[in-house]
N, C-alpha and C positions, 0 to 999 in steps of 0.2 A: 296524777290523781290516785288516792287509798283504793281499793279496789275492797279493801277486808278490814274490816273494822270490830274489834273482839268489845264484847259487851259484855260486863262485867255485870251480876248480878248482885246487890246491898238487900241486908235488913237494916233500913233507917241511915244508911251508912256512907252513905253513897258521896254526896259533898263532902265530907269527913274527909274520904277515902282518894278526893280527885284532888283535892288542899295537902294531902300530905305525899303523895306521887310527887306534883307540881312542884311540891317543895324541893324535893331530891335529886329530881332530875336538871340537869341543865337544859337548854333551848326548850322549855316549855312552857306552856300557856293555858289558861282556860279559857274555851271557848263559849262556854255558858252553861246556865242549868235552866232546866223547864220546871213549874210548879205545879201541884196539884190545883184544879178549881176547886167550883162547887160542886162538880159532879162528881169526886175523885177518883178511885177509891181509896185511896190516902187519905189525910184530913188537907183544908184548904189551908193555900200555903205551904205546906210540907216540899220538899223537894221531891220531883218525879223523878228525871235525871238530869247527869250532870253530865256535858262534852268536856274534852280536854285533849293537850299534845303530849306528847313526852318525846323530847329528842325526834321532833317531827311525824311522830306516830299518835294517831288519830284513837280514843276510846272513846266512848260512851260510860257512862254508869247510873243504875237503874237502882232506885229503892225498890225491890217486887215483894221484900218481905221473907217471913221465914219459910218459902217452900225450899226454896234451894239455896246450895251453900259452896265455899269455893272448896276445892280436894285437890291433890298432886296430879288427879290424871289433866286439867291445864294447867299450864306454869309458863313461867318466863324466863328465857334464856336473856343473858345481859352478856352483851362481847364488851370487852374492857380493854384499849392499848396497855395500860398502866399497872403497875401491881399498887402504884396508891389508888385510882380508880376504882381496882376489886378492892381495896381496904376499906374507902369512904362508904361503896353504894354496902357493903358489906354489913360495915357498923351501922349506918342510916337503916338499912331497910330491915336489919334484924333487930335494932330499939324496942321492947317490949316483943317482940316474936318469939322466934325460936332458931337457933343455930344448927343445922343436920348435917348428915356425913353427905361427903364428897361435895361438898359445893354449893350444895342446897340450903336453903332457909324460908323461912314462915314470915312474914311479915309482922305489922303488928297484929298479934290474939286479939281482938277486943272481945269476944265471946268464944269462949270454947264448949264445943258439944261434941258429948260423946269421948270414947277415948283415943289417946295416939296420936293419929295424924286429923281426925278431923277439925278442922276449925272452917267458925263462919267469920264471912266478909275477914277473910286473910289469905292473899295468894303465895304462893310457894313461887321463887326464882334461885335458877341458878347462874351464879355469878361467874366467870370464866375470861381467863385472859385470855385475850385475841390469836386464836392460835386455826391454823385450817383444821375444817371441820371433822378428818381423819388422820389428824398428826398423830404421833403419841403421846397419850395424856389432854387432848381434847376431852370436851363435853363428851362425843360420843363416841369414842374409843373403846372399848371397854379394855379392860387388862384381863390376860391369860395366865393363869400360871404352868408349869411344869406338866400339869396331865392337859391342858388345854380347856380349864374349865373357867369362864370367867366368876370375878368378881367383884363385891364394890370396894372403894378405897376409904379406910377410915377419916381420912384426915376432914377434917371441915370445912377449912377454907380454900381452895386454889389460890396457888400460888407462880406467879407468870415466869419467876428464876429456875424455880426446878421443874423437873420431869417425878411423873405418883413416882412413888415405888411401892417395889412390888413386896408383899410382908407375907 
């Protein structure tokens, strides 16, 4: 049994947003969506939220509207065997997003607010071949250079054949 269940907060987005996960991921499913009545606060009918799997993992996602919105401080780590696996979920999940350094990407923007990194109802994951969690050149390794100061790696995509380098 899920023990921890990450609950995704939508403006209006939310079914949108569990349909195109679902679509991406393999072994996944929707588990359902709940709807507004007549008491709402939504209009009736409107989706309140939606359940769903991805690869066996359990989310929720909630229409709550515009108070909150998704940022880099949560994101998703995605282990991949494959370097076409980091290819696929790469392209799929950056389709109208945004592509960032070292690994990272935005989902699809469907509204952006503000400048940079904010966007609503868009989560940022980073993509990573399967590697142990302190190899070098994992996710969270960071890289050193010469005075022993780290820092980040230009490149965009991870790539499971090579090791960063150091620039």
């Amino acid at each position: 049994m899920q023990k921890i269940t990450p609950f995704l907060w939508f403006d209006g987005k939310a079914e949108e947003a569990m349909n195109f996960y679902v679509s991406i991921f393999k072994n996944s499913r929707v588990l359902g969506v709940t709807r507004y009545g007549e008491a709402g606060p939504g209009p009736k009918g409107s989706v309140m939220t939606a359940s769903f799997e991805l690869d066996g993992q359990r989310f929720v996602a909630l229409n709550g509207g515009p108070k909150f919105t998704f940022s880099p401080a949560i994101s998703f780590v995605i282990d991949c065997q494959t370097q076409q696996q980091v290819d696929e979920l790469w392209e799929k999940l950056s389709a109208g997003g945004r592509k960032d350094r070292c690994g990272w990407l935005i989902d699809t923007c469907i509204r952006c607010v503000g400048p940079c990194h904010t966007f609503a109802n868009a989560a940022w994951y980073l993509i990573v071949p399967d590697r142990p969690r302190n190899a070098p050149g994992s996710s969270s390794s960071a890289i050193k250079t010469s005075s022993g100061t780290s820092y980040s790696q230009p490149m965009p995509k991870r790539d499971a054949g090579t090791k960063p380098k150091r620039g």
